[in-house]
C-alpha positions in Angstrom: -9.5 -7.2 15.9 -8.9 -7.9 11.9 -5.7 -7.4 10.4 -5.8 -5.9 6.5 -2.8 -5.9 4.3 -3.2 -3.8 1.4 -1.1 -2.4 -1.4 -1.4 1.0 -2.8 0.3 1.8 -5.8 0.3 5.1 -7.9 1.1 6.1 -11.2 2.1 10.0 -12.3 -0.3 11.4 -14.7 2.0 14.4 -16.2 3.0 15.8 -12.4 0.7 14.4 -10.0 0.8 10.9 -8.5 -2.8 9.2 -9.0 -4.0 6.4 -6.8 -4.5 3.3 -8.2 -7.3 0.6 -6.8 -5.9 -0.5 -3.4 -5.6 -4.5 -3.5 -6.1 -6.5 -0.5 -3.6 -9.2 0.4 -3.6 -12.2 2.5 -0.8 -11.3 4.6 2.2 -9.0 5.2 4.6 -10.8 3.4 2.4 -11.3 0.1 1.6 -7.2 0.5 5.3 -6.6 0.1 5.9 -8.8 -2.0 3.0 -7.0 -4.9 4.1 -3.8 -3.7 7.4 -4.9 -4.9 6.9 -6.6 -8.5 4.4 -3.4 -9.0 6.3 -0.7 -7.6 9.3 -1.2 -10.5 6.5 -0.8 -13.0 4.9 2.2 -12.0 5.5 5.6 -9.8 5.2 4.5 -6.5 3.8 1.5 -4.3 3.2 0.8 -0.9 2.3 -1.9 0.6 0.6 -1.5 4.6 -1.0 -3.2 7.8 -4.0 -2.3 9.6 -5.6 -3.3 12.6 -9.5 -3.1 12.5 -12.0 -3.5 15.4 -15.3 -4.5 13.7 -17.4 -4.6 17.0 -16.5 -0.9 17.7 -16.3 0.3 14.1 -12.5 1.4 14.6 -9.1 1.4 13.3 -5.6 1.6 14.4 -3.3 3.9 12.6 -1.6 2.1 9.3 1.5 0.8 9.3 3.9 1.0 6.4 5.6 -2.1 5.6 7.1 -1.6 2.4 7.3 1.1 -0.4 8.9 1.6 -3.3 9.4 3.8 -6.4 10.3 7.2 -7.7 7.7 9.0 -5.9 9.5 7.3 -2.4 12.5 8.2 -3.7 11.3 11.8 -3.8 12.1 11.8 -7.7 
């Protein structure tokens, strides 16, 4: 099993949050970290763990590390 750390971050276009290109981390702590200095910047950011199986072509559910923003907020 792989582990992915990626950060998705959003910005509002007039009401609706809009995804931004997920980035791929090295680890949990860098993940956080991004989602942090990004997430005062924009609408929302998230930054999350996965656990993949690439013999089997699976994945575990994500988990949410960090996330930040006014979209968290519900703002």
């Amino acid at each position: 099993m792989l582990s992915g750390y990626i950060v998705q971050s959003f910005q509002l276009r007039g009401h609706k949050p809009v995804a931004d290109q997920p980035r791929i981390t090295r680890n949990g702590e860098a993940a956080m970290e991004l989602a942090q200095r990004i997430g005062s910047e924009i609408a929302d950011a998230m930054a999350f763990s996965q656990q993949v199986d690439t013999e089997t072509d699976t994945s575990d559910e994500p988990r949410l590390l960090y996330r930040v923003g006014a979209l968290a907020l519900g703002l």
